[in-house]
Each structure stands twice: as structure tokens, then as C-alpha cells.
C-alpha positions in Angstrom: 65.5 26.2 23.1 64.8 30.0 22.5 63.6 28.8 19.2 61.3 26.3 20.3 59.7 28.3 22.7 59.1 31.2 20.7 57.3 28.5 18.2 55.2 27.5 20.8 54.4 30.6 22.4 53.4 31.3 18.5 51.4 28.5 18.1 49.0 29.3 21.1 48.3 32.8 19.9 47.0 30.9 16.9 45.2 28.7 18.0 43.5 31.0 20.8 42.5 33.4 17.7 41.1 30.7 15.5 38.9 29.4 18.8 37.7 33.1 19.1 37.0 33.9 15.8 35.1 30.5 15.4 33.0 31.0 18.1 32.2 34.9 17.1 30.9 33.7 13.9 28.6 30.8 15.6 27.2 33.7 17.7 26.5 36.0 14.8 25.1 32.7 12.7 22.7 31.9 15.8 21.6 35.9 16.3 20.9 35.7 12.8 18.9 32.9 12.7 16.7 34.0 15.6 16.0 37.5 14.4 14.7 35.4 11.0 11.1 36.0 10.9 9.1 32.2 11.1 6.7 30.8 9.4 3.3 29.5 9.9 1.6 25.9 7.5 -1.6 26.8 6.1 -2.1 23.0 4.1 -5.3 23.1 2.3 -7.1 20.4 2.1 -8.7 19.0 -0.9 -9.3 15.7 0.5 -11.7 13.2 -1.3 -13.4 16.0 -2.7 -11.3 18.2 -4.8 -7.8 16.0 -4.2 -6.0 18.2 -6.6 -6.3 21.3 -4.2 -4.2 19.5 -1.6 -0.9 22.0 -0.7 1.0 22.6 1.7 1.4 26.9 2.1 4.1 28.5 4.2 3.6 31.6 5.4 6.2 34.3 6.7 5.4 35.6 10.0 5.0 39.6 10.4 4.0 41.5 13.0 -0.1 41.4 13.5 -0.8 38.1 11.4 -3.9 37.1 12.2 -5.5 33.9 10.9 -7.7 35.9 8.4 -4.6 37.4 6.8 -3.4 33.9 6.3 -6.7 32.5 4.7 -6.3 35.5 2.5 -2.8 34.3 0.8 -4.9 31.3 -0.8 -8.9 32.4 -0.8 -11.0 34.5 -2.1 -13.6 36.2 0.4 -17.4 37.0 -0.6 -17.7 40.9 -0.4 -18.6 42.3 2.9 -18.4 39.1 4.7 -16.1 36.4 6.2 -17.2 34.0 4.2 -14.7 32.3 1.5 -16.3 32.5 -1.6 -12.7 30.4 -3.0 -10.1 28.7 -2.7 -7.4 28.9 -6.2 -10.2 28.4 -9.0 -12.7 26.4 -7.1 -15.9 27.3 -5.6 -18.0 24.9 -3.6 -21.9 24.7 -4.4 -24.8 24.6 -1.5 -23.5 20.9 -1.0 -19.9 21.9 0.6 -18.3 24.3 2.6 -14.7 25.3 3.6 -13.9 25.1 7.4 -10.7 25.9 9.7 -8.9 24.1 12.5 -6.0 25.9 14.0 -3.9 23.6 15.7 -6.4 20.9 15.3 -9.2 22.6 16.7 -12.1 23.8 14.8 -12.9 27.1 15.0 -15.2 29.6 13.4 -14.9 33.2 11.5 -15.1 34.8 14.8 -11.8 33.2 16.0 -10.5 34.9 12.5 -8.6 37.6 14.5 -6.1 35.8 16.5 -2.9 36.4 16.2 -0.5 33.6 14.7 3.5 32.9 15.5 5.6 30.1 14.5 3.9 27.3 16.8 0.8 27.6 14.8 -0.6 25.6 12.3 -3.5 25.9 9.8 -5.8 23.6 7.4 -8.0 24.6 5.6 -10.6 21.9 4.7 -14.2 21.0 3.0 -17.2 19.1 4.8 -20.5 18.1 3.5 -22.9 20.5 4.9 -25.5 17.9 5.8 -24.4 14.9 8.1 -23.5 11.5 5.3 -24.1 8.4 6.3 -23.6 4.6 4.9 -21.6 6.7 1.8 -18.0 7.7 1.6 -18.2 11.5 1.1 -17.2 12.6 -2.3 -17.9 15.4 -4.8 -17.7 15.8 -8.4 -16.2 19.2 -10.4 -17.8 21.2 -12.7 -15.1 23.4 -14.7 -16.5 26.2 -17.2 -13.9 27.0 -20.1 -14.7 30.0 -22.4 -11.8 29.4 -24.8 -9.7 32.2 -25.7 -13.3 34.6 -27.5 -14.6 34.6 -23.8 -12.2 34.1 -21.2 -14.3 35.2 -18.7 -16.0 32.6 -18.7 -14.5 30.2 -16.4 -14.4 28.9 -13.2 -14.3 25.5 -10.9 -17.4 24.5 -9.3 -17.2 21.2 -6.7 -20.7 19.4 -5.8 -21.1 16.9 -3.1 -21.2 13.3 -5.0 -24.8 11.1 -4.3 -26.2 8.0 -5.3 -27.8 8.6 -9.5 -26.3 12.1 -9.6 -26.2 12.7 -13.4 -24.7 15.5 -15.8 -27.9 17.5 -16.2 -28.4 17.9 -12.0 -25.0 19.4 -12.1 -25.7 21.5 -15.0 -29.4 22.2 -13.7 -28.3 23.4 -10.2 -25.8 25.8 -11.2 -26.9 29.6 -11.8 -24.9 30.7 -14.2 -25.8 27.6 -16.8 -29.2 27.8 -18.5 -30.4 24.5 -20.6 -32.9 24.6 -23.2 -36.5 24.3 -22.6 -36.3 20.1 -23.6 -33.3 20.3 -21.2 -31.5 18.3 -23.5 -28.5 20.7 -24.2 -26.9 23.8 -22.5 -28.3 27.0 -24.2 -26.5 30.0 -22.2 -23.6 30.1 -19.7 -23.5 33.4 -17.8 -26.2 34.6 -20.6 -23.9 34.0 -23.3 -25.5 32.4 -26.1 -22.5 31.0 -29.0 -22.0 32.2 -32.4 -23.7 29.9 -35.3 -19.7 29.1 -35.1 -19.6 28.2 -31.8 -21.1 25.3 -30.1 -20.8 23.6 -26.0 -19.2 21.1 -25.6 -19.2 18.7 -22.7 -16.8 16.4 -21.6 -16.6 13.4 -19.0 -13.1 12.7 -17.4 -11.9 13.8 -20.9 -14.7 12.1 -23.0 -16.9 14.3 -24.7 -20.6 13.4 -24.6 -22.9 12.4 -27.4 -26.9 13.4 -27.7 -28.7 12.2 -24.5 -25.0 12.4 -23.0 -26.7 14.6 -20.2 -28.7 11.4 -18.7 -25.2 10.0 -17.7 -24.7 8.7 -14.6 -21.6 9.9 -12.9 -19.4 8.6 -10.0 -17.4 9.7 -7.3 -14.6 12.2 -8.5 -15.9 12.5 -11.8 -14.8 15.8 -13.6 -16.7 17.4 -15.9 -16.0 20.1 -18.3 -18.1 22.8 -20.5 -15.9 24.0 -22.9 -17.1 27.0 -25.9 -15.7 25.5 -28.7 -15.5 25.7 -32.5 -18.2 24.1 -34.6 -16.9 21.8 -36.8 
């Protein structure tokens, strides 16, 4: 009997140690967990527009985030202003611009200062700057490639999508691209003339354009690239 009761006695020490250190390490699991900083969504939204810019961004919280520190982690911001000038490698024309909801509200730059926690959420969207109507809102892309003798020539340029728009209105309406005087062909990009090696060429959803390719009519989500390329 002196056996068995020692056994027992034993037994209850044991289990009343396993119990205790269980529960310690719950407690230092949980206090762990809640000192771990949140985060906050920031989901860009391409849309129908530029679809491929769709993301979802998690943010980690610190102290003093404010909504504009958050934009900052996926935009670009025109000097001296509030204004994104954009978003990865795309910039919208005079067509397009970005707007903010926080927690499905709209709200403008001046709203740019609020502080954020882990309840808040973020998307970052385009709209047509003029009211659309009887049309499904859409834009086509404009990408500038400079090849590896000028690389800084590149860039993503989105333009709202209308009824008859063609290659040379997107080409025409863009500042840094200068046709010739027949507006046939592109002559400069960004002042850049090419080398007698060199040549433009222009591309439709991976097709490259003939002569007269400029008069093309496009559709919604088109994508159109100017590439500097070798003359063959």
C-alpha cells in the first residue's frame, strides 16, 4: 500500500507540472502574438483598365503610419505635390486618375495624414476623369521599350479606351513621342532620334504593324508597344 501511494502521490506532481508548464507557454505564445506588430491591405486596383496591376499589398504597422506612408510602398508621387504621378511602371494620361477609399469610403489627399492600425483597409483604384456613359470603361497601354542602348527609355502609359481610338491618337497625345511631319511614323521618343541601325518598332497585342499600321483601330485592352530595335 505504501508503494501505491507513493506512485500516486508521484503521479499528481506530474501531472500538476505538465498542466503548469502547458499553460505558461500558451500565455507566453498569446503575449507574443499580441505585441506582433499588424498589418494594414493596400490592394491596388487595376480593374478593367490596367488588370495586370491588380495586388493585394500588406503592410506592417509602425508607430505614426499614416495613409500617405502607405501609398508610398507602391507609388510614385509628382515632386512637391500629393499627387501620384505612379503606380509600379504605369502612368495614367489626362484620361485617368488614381483615387483612395479607406475602408470603403472615398477620400481625398487631404485625408492623406490619418493614422492607420490593423482595422484599416486601403484600395487604391483608377476612374475615368469625365463621367462615361452607354460604354463599359476601359483603357488601352502604351509601353515605351528602349532596348538595352537606351534603357531609359521606358515607361507604361494607360489611356482611357473610346469609340475609333487608333494607334496614332495614342502616339499623338503623348509628349514624350514626336511623329513625322506626314504623321505616318514615329520620329523621336523623348528627343531621341535612332541610329541609321536602329529603327521603331510598333507592336499590337504582340503583332507588329506594317506601313499605314498607325490608322489601326484598336479595342478595349489593347496593348501597345514601341520598342528601339535593330534594323534588319
Amino acid at each position: 500500500m505504501k508503494v501505491r501511494y507513493s506512485f500516486t502521490i508521484s503521479a499528481i506532481i506530474l501531472l500538476l507540472f505538465i498542466f503548469t508548464g502547458c499553460s505558461s507557454v500558451d500565455k507566453g505564445t498569446s503575449l507574443a502574438e499580441d505585441q506582433t506588430p499588424g498589418t494594414v491591405e493596400l490592394r491596388v486596383e487595376g480593374g478593367s483598365y490596367i488588370p495586370a496591376l491588380t495586388q493585394p499589398v500588406q503592410i506592417r504597422i509602425n508607430e505614426g503610419l499614416t495613409v500617405h506612408d502607405a501609398i508610398d510602398r507602391v507609388a510614385e508621387f509628382n515632386e512637391g505635390s500629393n499627387a501620384i504621378a505612379s503606380v509600379g511602371s504605369y502612368v495614367l494620361d489626362e484620361s485617368l486618375e488614381w483615387r483612395l477609399k479607406l475602408n470603403d469610403e472615398d477620400i481625398g489627399s487631404d485625408a492623406w495624414g490619418h493614422s492607420l492600425d490593423s482595422k484599416d483597409s486601403l484600395i487604391l483604384y483608377i476612374q475615368p476623369i469625365a463621367k462615361i456613359e452607354n460604354l463599359e470603361p476601359s483603357a488601352v497601354t502604351l509601353t515605351i521599350y528602349g532596348g538595352v542602348s537606351q534603357p531609359d527609355l521606358r515607361g507604361s502609359i494607360a489611356s482611357l479606351y473610346f469609340p475609333n481610338l487608333t494607334v496614332r491618337d495614342i502616339l499623338e497625345k503623348n509628349e514624350r513621342i514626336q511623329l513625322t511631319d506626314n504623321k505616318r511614323y514615329v520620329h523621336s521618343i523623348d528627343g531621341y532620334v535612332p541610329l541609321i541601325t536602329e529603327r521603331w518598332k510598333i507592336e499590337v497585342n504582340n503583332k507588329e504593324l506594317m506601313d499605314n499600321g498607325l490608322d489601326m483601330v484598336l479595342s478595349p485592352r489593347d496593348e501597345i508597344r514601341l520598342e528601339l530595335a535593330e534594323r534588319q
